[in-house]
C-alpha positions as CSV (number, residue, x, y, z in Angstrom):
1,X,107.3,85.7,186.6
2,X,108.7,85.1,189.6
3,X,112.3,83.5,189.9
4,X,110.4,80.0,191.0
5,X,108.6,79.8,187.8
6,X,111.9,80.0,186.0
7,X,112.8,77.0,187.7
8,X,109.8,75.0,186.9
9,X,109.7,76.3,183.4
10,X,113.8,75.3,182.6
11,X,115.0,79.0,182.0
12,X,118.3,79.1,181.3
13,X,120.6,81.0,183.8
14,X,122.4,84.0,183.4
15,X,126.3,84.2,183.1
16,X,127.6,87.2,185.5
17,X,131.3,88.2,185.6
18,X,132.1,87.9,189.4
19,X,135.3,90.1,189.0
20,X,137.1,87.4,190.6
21,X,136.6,89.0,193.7
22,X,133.8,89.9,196.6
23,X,130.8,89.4,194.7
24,X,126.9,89.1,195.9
25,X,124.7,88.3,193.4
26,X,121.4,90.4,193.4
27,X,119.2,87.2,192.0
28,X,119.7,83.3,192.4
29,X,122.7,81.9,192.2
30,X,122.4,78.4,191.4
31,X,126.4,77.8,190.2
32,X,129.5,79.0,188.8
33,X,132.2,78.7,186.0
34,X,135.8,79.1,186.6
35,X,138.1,79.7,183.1
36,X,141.7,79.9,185.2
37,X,142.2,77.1,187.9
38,X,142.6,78.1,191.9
39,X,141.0,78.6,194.7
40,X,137.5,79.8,195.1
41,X,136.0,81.1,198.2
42,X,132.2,81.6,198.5
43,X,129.3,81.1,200.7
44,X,126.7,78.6,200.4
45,X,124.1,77.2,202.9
46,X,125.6,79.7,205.4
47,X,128.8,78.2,204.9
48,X,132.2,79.6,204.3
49,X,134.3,77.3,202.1
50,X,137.4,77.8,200.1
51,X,138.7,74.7,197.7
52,X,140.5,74.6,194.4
53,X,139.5,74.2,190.8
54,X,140.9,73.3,187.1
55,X,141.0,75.3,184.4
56,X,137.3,75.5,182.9
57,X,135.2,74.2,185.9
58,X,131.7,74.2,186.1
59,X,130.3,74.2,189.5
60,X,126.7,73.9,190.6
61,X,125.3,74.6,194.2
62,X,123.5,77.6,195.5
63,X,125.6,80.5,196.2
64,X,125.0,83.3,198.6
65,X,128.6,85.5,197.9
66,X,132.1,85.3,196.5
67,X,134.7,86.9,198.6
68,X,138.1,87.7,197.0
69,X,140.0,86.7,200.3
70,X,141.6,83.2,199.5
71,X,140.2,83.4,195.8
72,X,143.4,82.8,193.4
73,X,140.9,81.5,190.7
74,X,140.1,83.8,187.6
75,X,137.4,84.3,185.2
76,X,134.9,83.5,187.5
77,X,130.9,83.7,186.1
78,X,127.9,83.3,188.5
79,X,125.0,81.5,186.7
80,X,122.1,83.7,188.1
81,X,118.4,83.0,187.5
């Protein structure tokens, strides 16, 4: 099955531990949850961006990469499909 099929079909994503630090994820990232408030720095669209968020965030987006420079956030989980 490939991973557009999952899309179509309304598989439920996959929660990855990031390790609060630089993370690539090896399939489709499509969003993220943060359990301890800060800043978050990532890739998306090709671009860098760093920006803060509350305690027990759910973020959605595509998401090429975590890097732990500028990341203050913790228990951060990819949602991979």
């Amino acid at each position: 099955m490939s991973q557009h099929a999952n899309l179509e079909n309304g598989v439920a994503p996959i929660w990855v531990a990031t390790g609060d630090g630089d993370y690539t994820p090896t399939k489709t990232c499509i969003g993220f949850y943060v359990t301890g408030g800060g800043s978050v720095s990532f890739t998306s669209g090709g671009n860098d961006i760093t920006t803060t968020f509350l305690n027990s965030q759910f973020v959605t987006g595509q998401i090429s990469s975590f890097s732990a420079t500028g990341t203050t956030a913790t228990g951060i989980y990819a949602l991979v499909i």
